[in-house]
C-alpha positions, 0 to 999 in steps of 0.5 A: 480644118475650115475657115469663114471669112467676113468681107466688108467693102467700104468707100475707102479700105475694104476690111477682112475678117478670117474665122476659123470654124472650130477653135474661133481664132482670128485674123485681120486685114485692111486694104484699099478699096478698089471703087472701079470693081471691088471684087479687086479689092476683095482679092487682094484682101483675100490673099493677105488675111491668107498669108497672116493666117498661113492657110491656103484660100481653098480651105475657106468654106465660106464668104460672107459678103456686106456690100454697098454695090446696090446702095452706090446704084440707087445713089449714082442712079446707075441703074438698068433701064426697067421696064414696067408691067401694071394693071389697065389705068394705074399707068402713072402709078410711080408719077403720083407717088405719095403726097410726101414732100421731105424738108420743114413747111416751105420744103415744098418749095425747093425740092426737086422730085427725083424721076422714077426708076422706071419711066412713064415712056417705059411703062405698059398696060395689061388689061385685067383685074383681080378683086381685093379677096383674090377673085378674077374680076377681068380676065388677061387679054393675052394677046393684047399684051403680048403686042405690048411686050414687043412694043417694049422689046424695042426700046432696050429694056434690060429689066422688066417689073410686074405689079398689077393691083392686088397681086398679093391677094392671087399672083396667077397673073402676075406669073402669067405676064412672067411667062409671055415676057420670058417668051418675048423678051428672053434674058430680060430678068423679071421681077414679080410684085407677088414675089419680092413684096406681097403686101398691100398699097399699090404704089409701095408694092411697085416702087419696092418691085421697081427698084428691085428691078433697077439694080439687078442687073448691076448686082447680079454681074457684081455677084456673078463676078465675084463667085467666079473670081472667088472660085478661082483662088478658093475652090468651091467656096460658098458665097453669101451677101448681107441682107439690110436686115443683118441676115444672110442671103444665099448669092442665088437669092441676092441676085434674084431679090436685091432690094433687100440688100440697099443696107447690107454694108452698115448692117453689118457693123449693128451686128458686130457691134451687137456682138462686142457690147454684149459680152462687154454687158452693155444692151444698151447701145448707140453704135457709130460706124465712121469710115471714109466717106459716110458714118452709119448710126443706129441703137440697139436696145435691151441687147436687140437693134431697132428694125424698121419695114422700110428701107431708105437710100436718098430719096427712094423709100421701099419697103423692104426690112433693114436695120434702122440705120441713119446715115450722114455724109461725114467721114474721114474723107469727107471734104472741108469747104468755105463758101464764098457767098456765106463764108460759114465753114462746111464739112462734107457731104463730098468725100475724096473717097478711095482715090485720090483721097485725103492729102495725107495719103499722098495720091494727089489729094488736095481738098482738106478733109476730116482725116487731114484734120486728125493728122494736123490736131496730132491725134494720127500720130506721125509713128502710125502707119494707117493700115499697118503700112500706110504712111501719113504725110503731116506737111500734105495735110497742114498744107491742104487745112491751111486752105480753110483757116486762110478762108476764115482768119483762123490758124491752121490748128483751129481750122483744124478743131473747127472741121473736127467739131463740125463733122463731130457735130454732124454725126450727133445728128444722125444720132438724135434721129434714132435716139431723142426723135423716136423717144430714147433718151441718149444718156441711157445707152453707152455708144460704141465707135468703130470703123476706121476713123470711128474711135477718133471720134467717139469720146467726144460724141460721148461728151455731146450726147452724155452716154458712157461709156464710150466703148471702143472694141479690139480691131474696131476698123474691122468690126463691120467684117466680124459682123458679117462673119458672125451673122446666119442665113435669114430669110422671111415670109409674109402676107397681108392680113386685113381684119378687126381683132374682133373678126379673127382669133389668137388661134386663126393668127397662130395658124397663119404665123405657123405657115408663113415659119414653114415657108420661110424655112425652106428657103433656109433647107436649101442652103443646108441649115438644119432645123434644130439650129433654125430660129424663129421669130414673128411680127405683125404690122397693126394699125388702130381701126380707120387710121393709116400709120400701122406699127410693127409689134415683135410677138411670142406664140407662147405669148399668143396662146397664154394672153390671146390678142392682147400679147398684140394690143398692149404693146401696141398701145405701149410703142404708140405712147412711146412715140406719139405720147397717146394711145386711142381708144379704138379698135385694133386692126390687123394689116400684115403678118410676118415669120422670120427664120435664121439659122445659127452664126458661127462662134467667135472667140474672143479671148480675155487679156492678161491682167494687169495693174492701174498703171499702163505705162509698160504700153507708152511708146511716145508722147505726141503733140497735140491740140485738144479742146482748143489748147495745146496738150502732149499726149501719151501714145500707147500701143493697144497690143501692149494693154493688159485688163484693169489698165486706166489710161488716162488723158489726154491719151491716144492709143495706136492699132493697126486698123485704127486709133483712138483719142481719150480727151483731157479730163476722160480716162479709158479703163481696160476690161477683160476683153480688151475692150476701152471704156471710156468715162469722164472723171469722177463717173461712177463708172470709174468707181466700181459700179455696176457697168450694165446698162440694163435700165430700159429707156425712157419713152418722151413725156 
């Protein structure tokens, strides 16, 4: 018998996930996260979902891996010293960027661009050329570069970047400046435009190449690392990292093509949460990943997450696929704060992290964080043990609160409602820019919370955004691990496609899509999937004829084949209106296509809970005092394990489990399904009356 373990490592705690491959069943854990080399933590991890499940760690077969190690490089800006390849004259291609400037009409005038990752004094030139067809307009002066190379060489570059114009239309140079490097400069990793990106626009091609560059090095130790250690206490087992798109990569691939891990971590938490909601029967979906140091939203709609092409970590956009997640710096240990010069009460974006964290951990931490919050307003009651062996001091975190109510005149109570409000409202931000700002209307979709500090949170973002029900999933603060557990290996293959819908067919589109599937494939045969468990799925980037935004169109075959091009163009023309309020009418105008191949996840058993009546005080363990809407309330505490399905538990209510805790708000009640999952309404909703719970109705676009 085999068992697939699911690891996500989070700022804070690290969470595991252990499946056992042919009956589904489940174990959890949650330990401390270790920032200094979090293979540490993945161990420790290792060894105690182990001993809950009473397996050896070599009967685990595979490890699926969601990591911000490469997120945390581009962040810190730790990255390799990369080097840079470019045509003759494009030498300040990364300098010149894109005419872009974040922030409202005046940003322009506090903004600091940041430096490239790859700077000017580190960028050389190959003479040559290749047209925009393909054809060889100037040859590779060979020798010319090699003098450059060694130029190079002696400046301690540990990563090298290839981007010459128009490599994705003929790579033959590209792959010749490869060889001469490697000859050059051996040990130095090299990463070819043509490879990790071969699409158009130059400066996107290379700033995507370069990054990829810049983390590789760190990626590929972490990685390597990791197999080693992992290979010591598991035996041959088979490692995979979580791509930003919610797929696996083979480790192989994610130490030659890391930029395309910049969102693993939060996406796997899209996918569990996918998951959970389905078989609750909700498509629909606003998902919040509150952890320790950040919360992750994204939406999910008609049962498939938003993807986007570009990839987001600060201010360095690449274009590589990934979850549309938005991510704000507000979590459990995200730091509370009273400026002198403005005296307004500020919640992150500094966080106490892993170490020494929140005061109530009782490591030294003194800063009043979210998490101090939670345990002065009484909703981590003093009977919890975080992570089932935890201990929450109350006196460290009134202490370190009372710090921000002297600093506003207020007692330590609303001092703790008003960090609790404020980083509340800092996550209904976030929310509105996948929502409301893309032309979702947030009260057509049920928003599930989860991570640790998730559930804390969620019944009164609900409150603030109007979308029920709240959902809170059996073992929330391991979610992001069942996601990553549950996710297949993905791989996928494209090419630039500049033409007129009138100067192409729907046969000549077929074709190409067809080869793009059959290459992507191959990547999926070399870790063993078959092909009667591969998936395919097809897009293609179109742009109206002259205008420069283009938009990604999911499209059929069969669709293909029965309408032609108009499977292409009115869908178009739909998300156009969706998120501008017009279509043109002009010409469609093809610019990318793209094949995308997954292989099958395993299957996870959730198993239904016992049924039981209305009534759950058979699960009441306590009462706990607490403060709730600016009041003083006693709330019921119930142990979660206890529930049994058709109990309404009402509020105000908190309900305790190992890995995290949830409040019901006065006024709300939290009724049980099969599943064992918490739906919470607020009074008199319809969904408390017996009404159909589906969310099936497709959003509204903005009128």
């Amino acid at each position: 018998m085999t068992y697939r373990l699911g690891v996500d490592v989070g700022g804070t705690f690290t969470d595991l996930l252990l499946v056992n491959e042919k009956t589904g069943q489940t174990w959890t854990a949650k330990v401390p996260s270790t920032p200094a080399d979090q293979s540490i933590g993945v161990l420790k991890g290792l060894e105690r979902v182990c001993g809950l499940a009473a397996i050896n760690p070599k009967e685990i077969s595979h490890v699926m891996h969601g990591t911000t190690v490469a997120t945390n490089t581009v962040l810190t800006g730790s990255g390799a010293r990369v080097g840079l390849v470019t045509t003759k004259g494009y030498r300040q291609v990364l300098q010149i960027a894109r005419s872009f400037v974040p922030g409202g009409l005046g940003g322009w005038v506090i903004y600091n661009k940041s430096l490239p990752m790859a700077p000017l004094a580190l960028t050389i030139e190959a003479d040559e050329r290749v047209g925009a067809r393909g054809d060889v307009v100037r040859p590779l002066d060979e020798q010319a570069l090699r003098r450059s190379l060694e130029s190079l060489k002696g400046k301690q570059i540990e990563a090298l970047t290839v981007s010459l114009i128009n490599a994705f239309a003929n790579d033959s140079h590209e792959r010749r400046v490869r060889d001469i490097a490697a000859e050059v400069m051996p040990g130095v990793p090299v990463s070819l435009s043509s490879n990790v990106v071969p699409e158009m626009q130059e400066y996107e091609r290379t700033v995507t190449t370069v990054a990829n560059s810049y983390v590789r090095p760190v990626v590929q130790r972490y990685v390597n690392n990791l197999q080693s250690k992992l290979a010591s206490r598991a035996g041959s087992v088979k490692l995979h990292i979580l791509r930003s798109d919610g797929g696996l990569s083979s480790a192989k691939s994610a130490e030659e093509y890391p930029v395309n891990l910049l969102m693993s971590g939060p996406a796997g938490g899209v996918t569990g949460a996918l998951w959970v909601a389905l078989q609750a029967g909700f498509p629909n979906l606003l998902t919040v990943d509150v952890g320790g140091t950040s919360t992750d939203v994204a939406l999910i709609n008609g049962g498939e997450p938003r993807l986007r092409r570009e990839t987001t970590v600060g201010d360095v956009t690449v274009r590589a696929s990934s979850v549309d997640i938005r991510t704000v710096g507000a979590g459990g240990g995200s730091i509370a704060h009273v400026p002198e010069l403005t005296k307004a009460l500020r919640v992150g974006p500094q966080s106490a992290g892993a170490d020494p964290g929140p005061a109530a951990y009782g490591r030294g931490g003194e800063e009043p964080t979210v998490t101090d919050a939670n345990v002065v307003l009484g909703y981590l009651p003093e009977m919890q043990r975080l992570g089932g062996d935890m201990e929450l001091r109350r006196d460290l975190a009134e202490k370190a609160v009372a710090k921000v109510g002297t600093a506003l005149g207020k007692t330590t109570h609303d001092a703790a409602l008003g960090i609790y409000d404020i980083v509340n409202e800092n996550m209904v931000g976030a929310l509105r820019l996948v929502s409301v700002e893309q032309g979702h209307d947030p009260r057509d979709y049920a928003l599930i919370g989860f991570g640790g500090a998730g559930p804390l949170h969620a019944n009164a973002l609900s409150r603030l955004l109007g979308s029920w029900p709240t959902i809170i999933p059996p073992g929330p603060g391991v979610l992001c691990a069942l996601g990553d557990a549950t996710t297949a290996v993905r791989d996928e293959s494209a090419r630039t496609y500049i033409r007129k819908f009138s100067e192409t067919s729907s046969d000549e589109i077929f074709k190409i899509l067809d080869k793009l599937s059959s290459a992507a494939a191959k990547a999926l045969e070399r870790e063993k999937v078959p092909r009667a468990e591969m998936q395919r799925s097809y897009q293609v980037d179109v742009r109206y004829h002259g205008q420069g935004l283009r938009l990604t169109v999911d499209i059929k075959l069969d669709d293909l084949r029965r309408r032609g091009l108009k499977a292409i163009s009115e869908p178009f023309d739909e998300e156009h209106r969706r998120l501008f309020t017009f279509a043109l009418p002009l010409e469609h105008e093809f610019v990318a296509l793209r094949a995308v191949v997954q292989g099958r996840g395993i299957k996870v058993t959730r198993r239904r809970i016992a049924a039981g009546t209305p009534d759950p005080s058979k699960a009441a363990v306590g009462t706990q005092a607490a403060y709730m809407d600016g009041r003083k309330v006693k709330a019921t505490v119930y142990d979660r394990a206890r529930l049994k399905a058709g109990n309404r538990v009402k509020g105000p209510a908190i309900v305790m489990e190992m890995d995290s805790t949830t409040v019901v708000l006065p006024k709300h009640t939290a009724v049980v399904d099969k599943l064992g999952n918490l739906l919470i309404y607020p009074d008199g909703h319809k969904g408390l009356k017996g009404a159909p719970r589906r969310n099936v109705r497709k959003s509204k676009g903005r009128k």
